[in-house]
N, C-alpha and C positions, 0 to 999 in steps of 0.2 A: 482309712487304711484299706486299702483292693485285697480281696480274698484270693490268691490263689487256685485256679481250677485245677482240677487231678485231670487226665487227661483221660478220656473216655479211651476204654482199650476194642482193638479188631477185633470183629466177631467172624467166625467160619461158618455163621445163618443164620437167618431170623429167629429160631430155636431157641440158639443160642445166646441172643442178646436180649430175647424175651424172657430169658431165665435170669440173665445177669438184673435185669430192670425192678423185675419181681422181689428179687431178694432182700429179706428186710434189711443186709446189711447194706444194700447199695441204697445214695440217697443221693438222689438226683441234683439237689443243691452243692454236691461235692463236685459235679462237675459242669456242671452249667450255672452261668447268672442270669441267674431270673430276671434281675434288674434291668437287663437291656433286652428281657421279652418283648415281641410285638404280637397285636394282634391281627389276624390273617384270615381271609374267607378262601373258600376255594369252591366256586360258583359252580363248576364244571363235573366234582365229583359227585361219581354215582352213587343208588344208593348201595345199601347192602340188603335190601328187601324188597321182596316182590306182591304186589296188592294182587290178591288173588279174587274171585267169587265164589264162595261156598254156601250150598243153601242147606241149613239145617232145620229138620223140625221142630217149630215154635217149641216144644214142649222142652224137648234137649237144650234148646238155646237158653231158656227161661230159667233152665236148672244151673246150668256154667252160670248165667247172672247172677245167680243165686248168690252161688257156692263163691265169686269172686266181691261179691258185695262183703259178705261175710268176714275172706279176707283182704279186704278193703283193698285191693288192687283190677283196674281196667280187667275185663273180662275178655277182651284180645290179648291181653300178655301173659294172662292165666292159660287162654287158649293153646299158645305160643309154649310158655314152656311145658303142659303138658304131651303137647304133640313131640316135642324135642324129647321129654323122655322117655316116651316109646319107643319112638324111631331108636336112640340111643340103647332100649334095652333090647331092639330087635337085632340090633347087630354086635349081641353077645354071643 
């Protein structure tokens, strides 16, 4: 028996359809069949990060090692959201 899709409704913005997606009550199996998912590379897209050089002193860096050992996650993605919530609380 074929499930019926509900039909995805228009959205007035990206906002907005990121809101509807999020919602615990929307659930994405109600409107799409997963069943006839494919999968798909997209060679060509960018990334969304930029490889920078930062030199810091062994001593600093040795301490973020530390401190990301600790909580057992990469010590550039520690890096990464610490600098995010700076920047983030500098533009309170």
């Amino acid at each position: 028996m074929k499930k019926h899709s509900k039909a995805i409704p228009k959205f007035r913005n990206e906002a907005e359809e990121r809101a509807f997606w999020e919602s615990a009550v929307n659930d994405s199996a109600e409107y799409v069949d997963w069943s006839k998912a494919q999968v798909v590379s997209f060679p060509n897209l960018r990334r969304s990060t930029e490889t920078i050089s930062l030199r810091l002193p062994e001593s600093l860096l040795n301490t973020i090692r530390a401190e990301a050992k600790r909580l057992d996650v990469p010590y550039q993605s520690l890096m990464k959201v610490w600098l995010a919530e700076k920047a983030a609380a500098s533009h309170r």
